[in-house]
C-alpha positions, -999 to +999 in steps of 0.1 A: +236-142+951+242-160+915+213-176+900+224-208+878+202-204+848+174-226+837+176-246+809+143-243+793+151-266+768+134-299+761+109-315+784+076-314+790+054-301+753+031-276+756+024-270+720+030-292+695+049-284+662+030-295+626+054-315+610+037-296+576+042-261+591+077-270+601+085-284+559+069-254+553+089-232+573+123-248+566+113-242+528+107-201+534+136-197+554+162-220+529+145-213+495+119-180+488+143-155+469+133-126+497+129-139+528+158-166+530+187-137+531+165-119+556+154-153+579+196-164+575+211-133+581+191-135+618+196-169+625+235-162+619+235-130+642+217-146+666+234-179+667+267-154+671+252-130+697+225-151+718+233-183+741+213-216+732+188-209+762+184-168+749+175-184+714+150-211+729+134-179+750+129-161+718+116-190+695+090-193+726+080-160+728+078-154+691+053-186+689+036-169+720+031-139+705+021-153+667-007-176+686-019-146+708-017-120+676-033-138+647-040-109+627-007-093+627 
């Protein structure tokens, strides 16, 4: 039997995204010196090797795991 997957984008919000965390996010990721190359070269594989709903599943689970694990 073939599941059809579940689209686990949009909807409902659970969390909310600060709009200041987000500008401030966009800036590490598009401007710091180091982590720019690092944050685009990931984005780029992914984007290449991961379907929309794979990349939504990750983003999730990464915010998951940064709310659960502050101190890492």
């Amino acid at each position: 039997m073939v599941l059809s997957p579940v689209s686990i984008l949009g909807g409902d919000s659970v969390y909310c995204i600060n709009e200041a965390q987000m500008s401030h996010a966009k800036q590490l990721a598009e401007e710091d010196p180091e982590s720019s190359t690092k944050i685009k070269s990931l984005i780029k594989k992914l984007e290449t090797d991961f379907s929309r709903n794979e990349r939504a599943a990750l983003a999730f689970t990464i915010i998951d795991n940064l709310r659960q694990n502050r101190e890492k």
